[in-house]
C-alpha positions, -999 to +999 in steps of 0.1 A: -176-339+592-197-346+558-187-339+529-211-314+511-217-320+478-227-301+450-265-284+454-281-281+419-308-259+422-300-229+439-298-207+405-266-191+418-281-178+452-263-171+480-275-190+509-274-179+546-243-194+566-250-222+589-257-210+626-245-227+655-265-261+665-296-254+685-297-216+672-330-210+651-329-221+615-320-197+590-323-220+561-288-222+550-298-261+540-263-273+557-283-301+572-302-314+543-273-312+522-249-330+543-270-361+543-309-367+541-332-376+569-348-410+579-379-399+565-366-386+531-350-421+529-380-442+538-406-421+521-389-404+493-361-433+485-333-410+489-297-428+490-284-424+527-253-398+515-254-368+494-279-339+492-316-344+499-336-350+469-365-330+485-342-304+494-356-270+478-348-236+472-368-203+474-364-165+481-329-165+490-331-197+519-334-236+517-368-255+521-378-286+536-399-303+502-417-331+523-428-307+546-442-281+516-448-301+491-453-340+505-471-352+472-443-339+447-419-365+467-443-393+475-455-400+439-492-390+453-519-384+432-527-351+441-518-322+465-549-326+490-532-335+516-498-317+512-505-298+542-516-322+570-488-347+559-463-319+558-474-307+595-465-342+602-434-346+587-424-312+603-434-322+638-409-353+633-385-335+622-384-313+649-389-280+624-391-244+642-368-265+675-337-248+659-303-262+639-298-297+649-267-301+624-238-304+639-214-277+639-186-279+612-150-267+616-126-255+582-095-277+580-064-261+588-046-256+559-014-241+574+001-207+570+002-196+537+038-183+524+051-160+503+071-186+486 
């Protein structure tokens, strides 16, 4: 399993609990911030471990930022084309196909004792 690091950004929300993998996205943002996708590393420079730099969070759920907001992450110019390079980078990612993060387990700790 990753490690999840710390998320700056969430302004103390509570975010949704992860769903099973292939159940439909609820935006917890367990997969983003486990580790960031090819494109976020090609496009974006993100290092390969750690949260996704383009990782953002609104009304109470976790965002994809290349697929909103393509020309905050790509250095662009301008916001023109925000939405037809976002439809693109959510068609390869595979956004609305449900979770494809793989389910995590809590480490057994062992019984706790009233020692």
């Amino acid at each position: 399993m990753a490690t999840i690091h710390l998320i700056d950004g969430t302004s103390g929300q509570l975010l949704p609990v992860k769903r099973p993998k292939a159940a439909s996205c609820n935006g917890c943002g367990y997969c983003c911030a486990a580790e960031p996708c090819a494109l976020a590393v090609e496009y974006v420079g993100a290092s390969k471990e750690g949260p996704c730099p383009a990782l953002e969070f609104e009304d109470g759920r976790a965002w994809c930022g290349l697929v909103r907001h393509a020309s905050r992450y790509m250095d662009l110019p301008n916001d023109w084309a925000d939405r037809i390079i976002g439809e693109m980078f959510a068609a390869a990612l595979g956004a609305g196909r449900g979770c494809d993060a793989d389910d995590y387990t809590l480490p057994d700790i062992g019984e706790a004792s009233d020692a």
